[in-house]
C-alpha positions in Angstrom: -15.2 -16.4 4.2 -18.5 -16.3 6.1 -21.2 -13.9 7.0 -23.3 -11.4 5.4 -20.6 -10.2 3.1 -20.9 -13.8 1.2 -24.3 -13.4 0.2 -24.0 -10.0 -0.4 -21.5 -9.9 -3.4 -21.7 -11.4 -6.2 -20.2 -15.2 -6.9 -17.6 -13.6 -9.2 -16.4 -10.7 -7.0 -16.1 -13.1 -3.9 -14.3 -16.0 -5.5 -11.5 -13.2 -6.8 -11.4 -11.3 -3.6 -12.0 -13.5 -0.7 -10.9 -17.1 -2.9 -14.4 -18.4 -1.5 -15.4 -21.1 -4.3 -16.1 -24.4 -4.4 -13.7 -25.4 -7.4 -10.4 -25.3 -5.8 -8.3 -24.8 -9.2 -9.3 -21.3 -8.7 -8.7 -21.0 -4.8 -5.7 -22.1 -5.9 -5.0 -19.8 -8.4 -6.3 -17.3 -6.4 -3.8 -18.2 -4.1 -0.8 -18.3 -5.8 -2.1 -14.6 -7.1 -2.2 -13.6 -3.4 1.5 -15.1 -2.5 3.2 -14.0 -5.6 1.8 -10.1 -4.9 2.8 -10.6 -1.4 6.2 -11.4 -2.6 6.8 -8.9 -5.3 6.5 -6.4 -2.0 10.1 -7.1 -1.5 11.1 -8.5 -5.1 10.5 -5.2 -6.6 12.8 -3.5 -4.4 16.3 -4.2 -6.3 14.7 -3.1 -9.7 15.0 0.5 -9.0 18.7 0.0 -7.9 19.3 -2.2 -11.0 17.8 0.8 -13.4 20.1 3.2 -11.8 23.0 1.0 -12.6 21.9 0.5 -16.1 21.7 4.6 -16.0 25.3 4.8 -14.7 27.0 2.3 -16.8 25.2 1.1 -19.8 24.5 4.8 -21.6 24.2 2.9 -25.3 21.2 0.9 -24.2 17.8 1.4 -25.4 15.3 2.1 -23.1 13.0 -1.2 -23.3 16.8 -3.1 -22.9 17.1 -1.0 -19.6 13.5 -1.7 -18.1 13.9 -5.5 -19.5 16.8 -6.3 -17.8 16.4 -4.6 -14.6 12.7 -7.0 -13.9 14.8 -10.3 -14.7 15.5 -10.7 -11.1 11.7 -9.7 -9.8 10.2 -12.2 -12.6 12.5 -15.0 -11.6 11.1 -14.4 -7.8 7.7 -14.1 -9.2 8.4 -17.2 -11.1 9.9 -19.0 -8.2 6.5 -18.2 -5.7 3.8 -19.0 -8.3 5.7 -22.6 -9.2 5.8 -23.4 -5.3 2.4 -22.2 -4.3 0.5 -25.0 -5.5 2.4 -27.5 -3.4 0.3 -25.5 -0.2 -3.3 -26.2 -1.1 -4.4 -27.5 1.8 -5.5 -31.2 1.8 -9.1 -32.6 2.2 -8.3 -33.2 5.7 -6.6 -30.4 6.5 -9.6 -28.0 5.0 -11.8 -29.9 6.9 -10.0 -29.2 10.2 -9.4 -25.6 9.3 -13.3 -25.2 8.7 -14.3 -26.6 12.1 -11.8 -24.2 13.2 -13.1 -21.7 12.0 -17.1 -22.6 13.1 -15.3 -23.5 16.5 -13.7 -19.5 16.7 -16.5 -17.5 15.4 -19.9 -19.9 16.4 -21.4 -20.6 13.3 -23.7 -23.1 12.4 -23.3 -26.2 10.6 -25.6 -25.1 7.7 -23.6 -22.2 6.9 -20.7 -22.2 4.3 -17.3 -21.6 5.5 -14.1 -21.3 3.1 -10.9 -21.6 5.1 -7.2 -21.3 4.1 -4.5 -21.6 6.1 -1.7 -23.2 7.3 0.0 -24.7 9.7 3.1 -25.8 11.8 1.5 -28.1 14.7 -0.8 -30.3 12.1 1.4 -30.9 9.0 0.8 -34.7 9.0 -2.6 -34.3 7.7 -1.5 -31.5 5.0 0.9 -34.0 3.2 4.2 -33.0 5.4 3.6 -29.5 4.2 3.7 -26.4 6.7 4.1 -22.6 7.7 7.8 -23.6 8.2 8.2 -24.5 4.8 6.5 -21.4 3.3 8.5 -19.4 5.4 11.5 -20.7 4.1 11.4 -21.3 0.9 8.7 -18.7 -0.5 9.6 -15.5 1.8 12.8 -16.2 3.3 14.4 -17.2 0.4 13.2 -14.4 -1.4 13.3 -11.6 0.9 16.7 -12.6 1.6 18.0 -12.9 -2.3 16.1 -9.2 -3.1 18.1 -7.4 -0.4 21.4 -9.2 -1.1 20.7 -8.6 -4.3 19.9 -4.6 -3.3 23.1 -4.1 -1.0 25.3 -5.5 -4.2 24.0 -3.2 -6.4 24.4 0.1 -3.8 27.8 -1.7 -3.6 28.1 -1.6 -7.7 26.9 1.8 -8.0 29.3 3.2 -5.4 32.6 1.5 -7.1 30.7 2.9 -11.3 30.2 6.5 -9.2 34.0 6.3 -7.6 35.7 5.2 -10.6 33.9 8.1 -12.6 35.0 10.3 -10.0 31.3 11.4 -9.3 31.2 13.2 -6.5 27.9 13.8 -3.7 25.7 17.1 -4.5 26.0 19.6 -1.7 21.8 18.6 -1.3 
């Protein structure tokens, strides 16, 4: 983050929103904050679904048993991102290169302060083997792939509960 928007807010409001500190335990947290939100996009999809299994098939159950078990599968996602996320801090090298980068793209000066994060796929030799390929597959592959074979089971489960109730579609 750079500009007249860093001086303008306060330390506070710019380390949560734009991760621009110099202690880089919280970029890092802010980071893993930012992926696991990004994932949940997807990860919260199946809950829905799983709720109106529950609703079909498990009638006896008390209502916090219902919402509990139908976020297992998004916390175990959400679980799965944060634990990952540190491994992509960037290194000292790497931050260094994606800061002249930056000063390279958008002309600032040397004496300006410039917080970078990024990744990459061309320089992972100076990020410790770490790159986009890597966070691709294993943080949003991974799970974009498990929440929507996760989803089309569950359609699949509440077609066979609906059919074997003999529930039949609403003229609507």
């Amino acid at each position: 983050m750079f500009g007249p928007l860093a001086n303008a807010l306060p330390r506070e409001a710019s380390v949560v929103v734009f991760q621009y500190t110099e202690d880089s335990s919280c970029a890092l947290t802010n980071k893993s904050i930012a992926l696991v939100l990004t994932s949940m996009m997807w990860s919260l999809i199946p809950v829905t679904a799983v709720l109106q299994l529950i609703g079909l098939s498990r009638l006896s159950w008390p209502f916090w048993r219902r919402i509990s078990v139908s976020f297992v599968f998004t916390t175990l996602c959400v679980i799965d991102v944060a634990g990952l996320s540190p491994g992509f801090a960037p290194t000292a090298d790497f931050a260094v290169l994606l800061e002249d980068i930056v000063r390279d793209l958008y002309d600032i000066d040397q004496g300006s302060k410039v917080a970078a994060a990024g990744s990459t796929a061309t320089h992972s030799e100076i990020n410790d083997g770490r790159s986009l390929i890597t966070i691709m597959l294993y943080m949003i592959l991974a799970t974009y792939t498990l929440s929507y074979g996760f989803f089309v089971c569950l359609v699949v489960l509440h077609h066979a509960t609906a059919h074997k109730r003999q529930m039949t579609k609403s003229e609507k």
